[in-house]
N, C-alpha and C positions, 0 to 999 in steps of 0.2 A: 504494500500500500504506500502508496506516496508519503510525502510529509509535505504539509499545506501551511504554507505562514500567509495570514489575514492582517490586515493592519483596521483598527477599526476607532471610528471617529465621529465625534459629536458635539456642535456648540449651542444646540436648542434642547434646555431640557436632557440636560447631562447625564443628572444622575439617576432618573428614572429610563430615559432611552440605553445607557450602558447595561443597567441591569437587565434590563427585559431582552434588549438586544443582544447581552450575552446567556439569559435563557433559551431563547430561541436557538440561539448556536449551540447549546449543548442537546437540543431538544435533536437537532437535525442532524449533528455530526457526532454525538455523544461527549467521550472524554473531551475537556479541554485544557491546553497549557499555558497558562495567560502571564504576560510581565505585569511592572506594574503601570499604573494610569500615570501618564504624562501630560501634561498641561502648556499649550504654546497659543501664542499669535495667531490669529489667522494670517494667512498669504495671500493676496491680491484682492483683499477687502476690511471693510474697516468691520467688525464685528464683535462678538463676545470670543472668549478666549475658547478654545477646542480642548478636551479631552481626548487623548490617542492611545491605545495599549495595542501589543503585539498580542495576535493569539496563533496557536499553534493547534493543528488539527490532522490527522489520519482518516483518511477516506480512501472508496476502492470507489465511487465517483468519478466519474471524465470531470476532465476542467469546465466543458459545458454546463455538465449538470449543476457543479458546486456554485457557476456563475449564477446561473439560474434561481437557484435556492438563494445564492445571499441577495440576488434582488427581491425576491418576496419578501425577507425579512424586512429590508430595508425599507421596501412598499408599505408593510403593515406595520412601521414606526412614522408611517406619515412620509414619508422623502417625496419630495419633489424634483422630478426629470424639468431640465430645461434648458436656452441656450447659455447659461451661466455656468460655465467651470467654477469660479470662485464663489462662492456663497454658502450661506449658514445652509447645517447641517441637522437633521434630526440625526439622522442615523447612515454613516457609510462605512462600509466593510467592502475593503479592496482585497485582493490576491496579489500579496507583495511576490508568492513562490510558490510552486507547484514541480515539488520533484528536485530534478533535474532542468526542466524545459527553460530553452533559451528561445528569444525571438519571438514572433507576434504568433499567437495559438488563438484562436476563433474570437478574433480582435480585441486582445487582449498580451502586450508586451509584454513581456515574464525574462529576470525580474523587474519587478514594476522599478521605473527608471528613478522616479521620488524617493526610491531604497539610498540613492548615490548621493541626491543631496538637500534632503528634507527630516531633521534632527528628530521629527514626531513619528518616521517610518523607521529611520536609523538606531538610534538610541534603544528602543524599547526591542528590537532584533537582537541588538549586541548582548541586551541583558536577557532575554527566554533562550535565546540561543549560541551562547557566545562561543565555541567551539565548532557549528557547523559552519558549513563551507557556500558561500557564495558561486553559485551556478557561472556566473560571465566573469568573475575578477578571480577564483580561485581563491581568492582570500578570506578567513573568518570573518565573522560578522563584527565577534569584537576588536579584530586589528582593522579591518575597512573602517572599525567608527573611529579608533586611535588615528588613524591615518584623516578624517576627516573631520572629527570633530572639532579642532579650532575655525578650518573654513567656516562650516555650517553657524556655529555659535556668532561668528564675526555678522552673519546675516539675521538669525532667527533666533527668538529669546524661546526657549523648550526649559521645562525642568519637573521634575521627576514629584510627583505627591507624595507626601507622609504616608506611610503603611499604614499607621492608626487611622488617617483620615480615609484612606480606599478601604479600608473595613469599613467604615462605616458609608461609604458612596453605595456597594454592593451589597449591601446589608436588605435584605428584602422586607 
């Protein structure tokens, strides 16, 4: 079975979209491996600040199907499709990785290219899985964020929640 890293994110209604949003993912994909909740800026809009955690997943799912499923999720947290890349967020769950696969798979870039220089996709990788190996750099996740984390930080203000506070964010 593959290994599936999700990057998942929300700045409407955080702490109730987080939660629900990662029941739903344990409901669909079972086990889940989750860093912890990371807090940044938005990018290319002025808005409330985002929530992002890495989650990690095991499925025998095609990459199609798992896209599919995490847009239902997404749909049934309310998200809105539109011509707006930058904007607030109920609920988004990307596929940062899938496997092995490099290059664009049922249009979808894998890995997702934000992996290389966006601190809310990075960071929380380096820390669920700091030993595995990046599919296009060959490199760990935690030496690719050594290697990039002053860039990234010189752009993007990201920083890691309190454990006692993400217990209580996830606390149902």
């Amino acid at each position: 079975m593959p290994k599936v890293f999700l990057n998942l994110g929300s700045n409407v209604e955080r702490d109730q979209n987080f939660r629900s949003g990662l029941s739903s993912l344990k409901r669909t994909f079972g086990d889940l491996s989750l860093s912890s909740i990371y807090e940044s800026e938005p990018v290319g809009f002025d808005g409330a600040c985002f929530y992002n955690m890495a989650v990690s997943i095991e499925t025998e799912l095609s990459l199609p199907k798992v896209i599919k499923a995490l847009k239902t999720i997404e749909d049934s947290h309310g998200r809105l499709r539109g011509d707006k890349h930058f904007a607030p967020r109920t609920l988004d769950i990307d596929v940062v990785s899938y496997g092995q696969l490099t290059g664009f798979h049922d249009g979808v870039e894998l890995p997702r290219p934000e992996l290389y220089y966006n601190g809310f996709v990075l960071w929380p990788m380096a820390e669920l899985a700091p030993d595995d190996i990046d599919s296009k750099t060959g490199l760990s996740y935690q030496v690719l964020w050594q290697l990039k984390q002053v860039e990234i930080e010189a752009k993007q203000k990201v920083w890691r929640i309190d454990p006692s506070s993400v217990a209580a964010i996830l606390k149902p």
